[in-house]
C-alpha positions in Angstrom: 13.2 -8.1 21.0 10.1 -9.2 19.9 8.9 -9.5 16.4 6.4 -11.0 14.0 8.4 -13.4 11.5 7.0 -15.3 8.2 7.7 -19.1 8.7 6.2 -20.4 5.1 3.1 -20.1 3.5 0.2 -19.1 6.0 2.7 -19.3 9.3 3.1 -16.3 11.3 4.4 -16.5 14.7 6.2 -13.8 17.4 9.4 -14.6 17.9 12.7 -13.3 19.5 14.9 -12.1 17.6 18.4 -9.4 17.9 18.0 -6.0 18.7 18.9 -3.9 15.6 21.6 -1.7 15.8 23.4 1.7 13.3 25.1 -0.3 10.6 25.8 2.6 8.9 26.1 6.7 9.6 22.6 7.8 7.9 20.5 5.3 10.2 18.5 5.1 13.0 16.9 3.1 15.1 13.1 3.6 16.0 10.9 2.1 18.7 8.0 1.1 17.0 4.9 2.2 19.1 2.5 1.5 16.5 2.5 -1.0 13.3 -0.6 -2.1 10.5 -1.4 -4.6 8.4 -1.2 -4.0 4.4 -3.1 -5.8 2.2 0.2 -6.6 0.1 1.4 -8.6 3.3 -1.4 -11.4 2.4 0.4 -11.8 -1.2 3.7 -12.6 1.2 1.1 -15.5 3.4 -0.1 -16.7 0.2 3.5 -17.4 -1.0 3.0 -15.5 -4.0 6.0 -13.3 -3.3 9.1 -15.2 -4.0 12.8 -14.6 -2.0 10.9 -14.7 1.5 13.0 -16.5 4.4 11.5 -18.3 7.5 12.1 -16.3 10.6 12.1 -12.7 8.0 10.4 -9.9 10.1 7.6 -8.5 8.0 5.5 -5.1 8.4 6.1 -2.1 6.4 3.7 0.5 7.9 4.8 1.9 11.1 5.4 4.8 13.6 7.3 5.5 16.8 10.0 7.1 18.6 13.6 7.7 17.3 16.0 6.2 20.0 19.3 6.1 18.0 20.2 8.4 15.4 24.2 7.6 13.4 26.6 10.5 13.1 25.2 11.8 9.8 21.9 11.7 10.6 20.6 15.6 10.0 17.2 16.0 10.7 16.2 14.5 13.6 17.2 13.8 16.8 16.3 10.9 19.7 13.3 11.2 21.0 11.2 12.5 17.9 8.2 11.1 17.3 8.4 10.0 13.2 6.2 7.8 11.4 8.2 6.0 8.4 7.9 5.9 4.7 7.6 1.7 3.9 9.6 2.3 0.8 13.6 3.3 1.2 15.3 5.5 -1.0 18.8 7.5 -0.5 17.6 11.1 -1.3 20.5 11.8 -3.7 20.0 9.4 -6.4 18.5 10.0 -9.9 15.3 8.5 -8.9 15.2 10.1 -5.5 16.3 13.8 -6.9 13.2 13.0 -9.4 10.5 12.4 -7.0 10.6 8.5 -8.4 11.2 7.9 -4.3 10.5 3.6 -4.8 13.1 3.8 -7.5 16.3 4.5 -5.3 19.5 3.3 -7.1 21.2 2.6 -3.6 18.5 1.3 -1.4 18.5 -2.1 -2.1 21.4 -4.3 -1.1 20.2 -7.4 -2.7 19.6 -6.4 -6.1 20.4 -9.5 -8.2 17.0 -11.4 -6.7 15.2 -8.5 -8.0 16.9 -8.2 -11.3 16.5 -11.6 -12.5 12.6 -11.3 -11.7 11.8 -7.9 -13.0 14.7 -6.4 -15.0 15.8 -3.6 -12.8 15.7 -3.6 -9.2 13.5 -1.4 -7.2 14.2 0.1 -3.8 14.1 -1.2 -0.7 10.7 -2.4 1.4 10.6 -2.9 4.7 9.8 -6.6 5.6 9.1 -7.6 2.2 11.1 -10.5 0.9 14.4 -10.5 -0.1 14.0 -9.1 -3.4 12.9 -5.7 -1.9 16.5 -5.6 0.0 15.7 -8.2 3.3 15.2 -5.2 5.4 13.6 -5.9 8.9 9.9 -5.0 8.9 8.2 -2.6 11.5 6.1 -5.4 12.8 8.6 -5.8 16.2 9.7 -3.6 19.0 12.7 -1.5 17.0 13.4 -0.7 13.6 15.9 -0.2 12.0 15.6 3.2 9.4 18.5 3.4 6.5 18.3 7.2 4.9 16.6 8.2 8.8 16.9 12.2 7.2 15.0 11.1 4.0 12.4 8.2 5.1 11.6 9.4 8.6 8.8 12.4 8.9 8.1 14.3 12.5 4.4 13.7 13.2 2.8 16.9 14.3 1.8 18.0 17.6 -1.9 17.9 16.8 -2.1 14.7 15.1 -2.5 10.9 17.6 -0.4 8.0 16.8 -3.1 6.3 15.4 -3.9 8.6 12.6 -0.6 9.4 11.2 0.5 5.3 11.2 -1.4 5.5 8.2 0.7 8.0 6.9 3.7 5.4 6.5 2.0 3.9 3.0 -1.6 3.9 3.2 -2.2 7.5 2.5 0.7 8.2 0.3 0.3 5.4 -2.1 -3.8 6.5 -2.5 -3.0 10.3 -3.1 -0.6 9.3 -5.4 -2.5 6.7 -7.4 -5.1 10.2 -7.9 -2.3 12.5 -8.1 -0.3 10.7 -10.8 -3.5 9.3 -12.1 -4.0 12.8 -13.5 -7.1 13.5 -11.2 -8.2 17.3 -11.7 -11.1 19.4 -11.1 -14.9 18.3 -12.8 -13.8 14.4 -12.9 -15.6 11.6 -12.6 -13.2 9.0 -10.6 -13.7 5.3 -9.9 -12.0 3.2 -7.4 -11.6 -0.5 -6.9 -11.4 -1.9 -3.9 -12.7 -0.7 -0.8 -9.5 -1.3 1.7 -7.2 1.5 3.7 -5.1 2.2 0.2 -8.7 2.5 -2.2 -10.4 4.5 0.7 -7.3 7.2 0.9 -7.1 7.0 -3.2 -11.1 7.5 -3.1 -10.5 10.8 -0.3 -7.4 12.3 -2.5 -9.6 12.4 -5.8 -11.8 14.1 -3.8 -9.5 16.8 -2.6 -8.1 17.2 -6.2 -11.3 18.6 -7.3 -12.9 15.3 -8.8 -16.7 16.1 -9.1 -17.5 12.3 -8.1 -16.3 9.4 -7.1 -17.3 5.7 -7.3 -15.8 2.9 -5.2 -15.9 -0.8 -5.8 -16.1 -3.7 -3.3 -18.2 -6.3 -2.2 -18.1 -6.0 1.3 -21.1 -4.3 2.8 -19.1 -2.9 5.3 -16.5 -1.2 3.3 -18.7 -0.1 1.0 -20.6 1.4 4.1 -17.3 2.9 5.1 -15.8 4.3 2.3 -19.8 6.5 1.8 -19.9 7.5 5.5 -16.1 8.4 5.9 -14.9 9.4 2.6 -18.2 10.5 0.4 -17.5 8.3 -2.4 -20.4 6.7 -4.3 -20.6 2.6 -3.5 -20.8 -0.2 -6.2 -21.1 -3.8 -5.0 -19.7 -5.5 -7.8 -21.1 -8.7 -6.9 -24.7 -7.4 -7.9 -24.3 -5.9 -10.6 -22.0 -5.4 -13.9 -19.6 -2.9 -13.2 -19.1 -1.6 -16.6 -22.9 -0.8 -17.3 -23.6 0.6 -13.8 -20.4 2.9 -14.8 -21.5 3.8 -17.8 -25.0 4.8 -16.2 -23.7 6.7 -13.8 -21.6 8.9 -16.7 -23.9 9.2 -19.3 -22.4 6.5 -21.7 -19.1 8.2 -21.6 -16.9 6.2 -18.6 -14.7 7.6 -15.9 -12.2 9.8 -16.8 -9.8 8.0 -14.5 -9.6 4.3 -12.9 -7.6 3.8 -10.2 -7.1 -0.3 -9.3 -6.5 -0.9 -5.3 -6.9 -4.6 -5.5 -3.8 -6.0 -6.4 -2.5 -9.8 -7.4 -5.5 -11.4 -5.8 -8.3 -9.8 -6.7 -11.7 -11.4 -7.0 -14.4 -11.6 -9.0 -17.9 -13.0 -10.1 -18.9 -15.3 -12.6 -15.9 -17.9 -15.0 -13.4 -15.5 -15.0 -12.8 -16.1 -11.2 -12.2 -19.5 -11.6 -10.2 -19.1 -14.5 -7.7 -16.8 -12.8 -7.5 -18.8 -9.7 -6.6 -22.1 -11.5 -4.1 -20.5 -13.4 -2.7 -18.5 -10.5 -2.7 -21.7 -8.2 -0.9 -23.7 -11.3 1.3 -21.1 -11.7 0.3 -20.2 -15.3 0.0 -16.7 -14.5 1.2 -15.2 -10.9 -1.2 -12.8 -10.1 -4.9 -12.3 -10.7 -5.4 -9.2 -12.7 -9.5 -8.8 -12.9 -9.4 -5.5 -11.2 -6.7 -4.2 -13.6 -9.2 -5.7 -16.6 -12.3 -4.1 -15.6 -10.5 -0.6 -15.0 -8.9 -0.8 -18.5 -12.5 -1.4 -19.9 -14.1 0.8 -18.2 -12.4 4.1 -18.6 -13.2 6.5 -20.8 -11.9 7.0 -24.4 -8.7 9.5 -23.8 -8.8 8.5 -19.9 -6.3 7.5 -17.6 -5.9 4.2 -15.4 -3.3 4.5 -12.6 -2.3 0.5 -11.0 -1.8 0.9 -7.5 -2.1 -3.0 -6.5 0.7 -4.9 -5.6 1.7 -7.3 -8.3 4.8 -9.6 -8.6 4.9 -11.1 -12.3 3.3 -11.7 -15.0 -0.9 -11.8 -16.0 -3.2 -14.0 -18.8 -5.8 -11.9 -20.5 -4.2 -8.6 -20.3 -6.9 -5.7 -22.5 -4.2 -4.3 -24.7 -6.2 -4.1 -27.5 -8.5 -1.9 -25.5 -5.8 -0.2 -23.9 -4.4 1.4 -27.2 -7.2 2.0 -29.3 -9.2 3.8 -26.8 -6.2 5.8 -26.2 -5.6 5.3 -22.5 -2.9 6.9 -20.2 -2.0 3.9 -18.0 0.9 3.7 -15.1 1.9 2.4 -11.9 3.7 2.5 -9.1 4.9 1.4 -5.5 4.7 4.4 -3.8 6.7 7.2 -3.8 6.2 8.3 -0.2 8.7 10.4 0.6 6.9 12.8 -2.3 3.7 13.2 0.0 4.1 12.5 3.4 5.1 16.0 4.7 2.1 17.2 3.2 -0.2 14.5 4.1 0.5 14.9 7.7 -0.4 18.7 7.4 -3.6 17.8 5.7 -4.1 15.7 8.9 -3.4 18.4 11.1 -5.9 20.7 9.7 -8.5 17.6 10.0 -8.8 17.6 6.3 -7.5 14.1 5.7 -9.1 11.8 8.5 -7.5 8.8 8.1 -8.0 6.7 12.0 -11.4 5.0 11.2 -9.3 2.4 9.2 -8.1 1.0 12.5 -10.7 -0.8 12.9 -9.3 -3.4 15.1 -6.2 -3.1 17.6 -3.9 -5.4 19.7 -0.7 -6.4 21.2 2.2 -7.9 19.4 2.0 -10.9 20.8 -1.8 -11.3 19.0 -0.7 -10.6 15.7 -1.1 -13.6 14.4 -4.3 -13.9 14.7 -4.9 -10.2 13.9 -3.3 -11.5 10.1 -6.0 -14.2 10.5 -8.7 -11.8 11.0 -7.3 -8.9 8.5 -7.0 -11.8 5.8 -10.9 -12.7 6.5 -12.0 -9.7 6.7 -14.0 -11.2 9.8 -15.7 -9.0 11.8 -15.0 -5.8 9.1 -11.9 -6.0 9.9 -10.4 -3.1 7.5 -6.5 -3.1 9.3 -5.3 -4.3 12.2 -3.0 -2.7 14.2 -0.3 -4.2 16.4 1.0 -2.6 19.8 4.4 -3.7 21.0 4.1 -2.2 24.5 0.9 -3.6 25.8 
């Protein structure tokens, strides 16, 4: 079959590589009819993601049609159209059985890599190095799906292909940065960072009864996007100071919760983007954390900042200081999909989560290279690209 495989830092190229098959009874195998983009995949290009292997199929967001299900698979059967939770987990585990889905004890087969780099091993990832289990990713023409009865989800009738890919991480990990952020009714909400996973974060305050919310990018378009789609207030943080305009915008007090979408490499203005990118490039400090500073600093006294940003090790200049005097609630997590899904698909049904304007660019397989090129860019407003097998 066809696939899109890493080959080292900033090579991407389709190759052919072996049909997966059941390796075990709870599997099945899907044929992917749609796949996206993630910003988390550029931290992968960028070699910032260690354990990665030339010729690994990457992709993690996906949707398609079951065409082989093993002999203990429940819940589905061939033929049903499912769109795929990126993150793995067993569904009878102490994690799982707690809602902690990206937890799973018994998803990830590798978990030494993992261990030495973080202290516990997470679940599994599709197409995401290694240390995340060396699964297959969804960018190719069939999947593989451990735990099909726990990470697989029928699409409804009502709701196109296009809409529900995003479904697969997208709009799971945003509701649940708001969710588990603690967003409630009369908030005041900011977001940073303007892509698919801060746009779905910016729509699920909304839904949880925030009273506004702010978004924060610096591209025009985005910013654009995330007003006209999701009805969040804009801030282009590259003309102006964030923390002020914040303050403004609620009376002196702050948002009562700051949710960073940015992840390991996010930018900035002014010395402190130099300073993180030297250290980052020397390997001083592995990710860039400005996003995850600002948020910190801005929230309110009392608030809550939720981290939904991928991030791989460790950060200079973290706002502790800040952090526990001003009393703030602060977690993360890779997303627990499996906890929201069902229900995000319904909200999609009813036409009460539109999620298919962040496809804003689509292709065949065989372009996805350069699809990674553009995405990467942002060229063109490219928010995701999407990737077609059959074309």
């Amino acid at each position: 079959m066809k696939a899109l495989c890493w080959q080292g830092m900033n090579r991407l190229s389709v190759e052919r590589v072996p049909d997966p098959g059941i390796l075990n009874a709870q599997d099945a195998v899907v044929k992917v009819r749609l796949s996206t983009t993630c910003g988390s995949d550029l931290h992968l290009l960028g070699g910032y993601i260690p354990a990665m292997r030339a010729g690994d199929v990457i992709g993690h967001e996906f949707l398609g049609e079951i065409v082989e299900i093993g002999p203990e698979v429940r819940k589905h059967r061939v033929g049903d159209r499912v769109v795929v939770c990126s993150s793995i987990g067993c569904g009878r585990c102490w994690y799982c059985s707690h809602d902690l889905w990206s937890l799973c004890d018994n998803s990830n087969p590798d978990p030494e890599v993992a261990q030495t780099l973080l202290g516990y091993e997470p679940g599994g990832v599709y197409g995401y190095s290694h240390a995340m289990g060396g699964f297959k990713g969804g960018h190719a023409e069939y999947v593989r799906v451990p735990f099909a009865d726990h990470g697989a989800f029928p699409v409804p009738d009502g709701v196109d292909d296009q809409s529900a890919l995003f479904a697969s991480d997208a709009a799971p990990a945003g509701w649940m940065g708001a969710h588990l952020g603690g967003v409630g009714p009369g908030d005041v909400v900011a977001v940073w960072g303007c892509g698919a996973v801060g746009q779905m974060a910016a729509r699920a305050a909304t839904l949880l009864g925030a009273d506004r919310v702010i978004a924060i990018d610096r591209h025009p378009e985005r910013l654009a996007m995330v007003e006209r789609h999701i009805g969040a207030e804009a801030i282009d943080y590259s003309g102006t100071d964030v923390d002020a305009e914040l303050r403004e915008r609620t009376g002196g007090r702050g948002p009562d919760v700051c949710i960073e979408a940015v992840g390991m490499e996010a930018d900035s203005v002014g010395p402190q983007q130099m300073y993180d990118q030297v250290k980052q490039q020397l390997r001083l400090e592995v990710d860039r954390p400005v996003a995850v500073r600002e948020a910190v600093r801005a929230c309110r006294k009392g608030g809550s900042v939720f981290v939904l940003g991928a991030f791989s090790g460790t950060v200079d200049r973290f706002p502790l200081g800040a952090m526990m005097n001003k009393g703030l609630t602060v977690r993360s997590a890779r997303q627990h999909g499996q906890r929201y899904i069902p229900m995000l698909l319904r909200l999609m049904a009813k036409g009460e989560l539109v999620t298919s304007h962040l496809a804003t660019h689509s292709m065949p397989l065989d372009e996805a290279p350069g699809g990674y090129d553009l995405f990467r860019a942002r060229k063109d407003g490219c928010v995701r690209a999407v990737f077609r097998p059959e074309s």
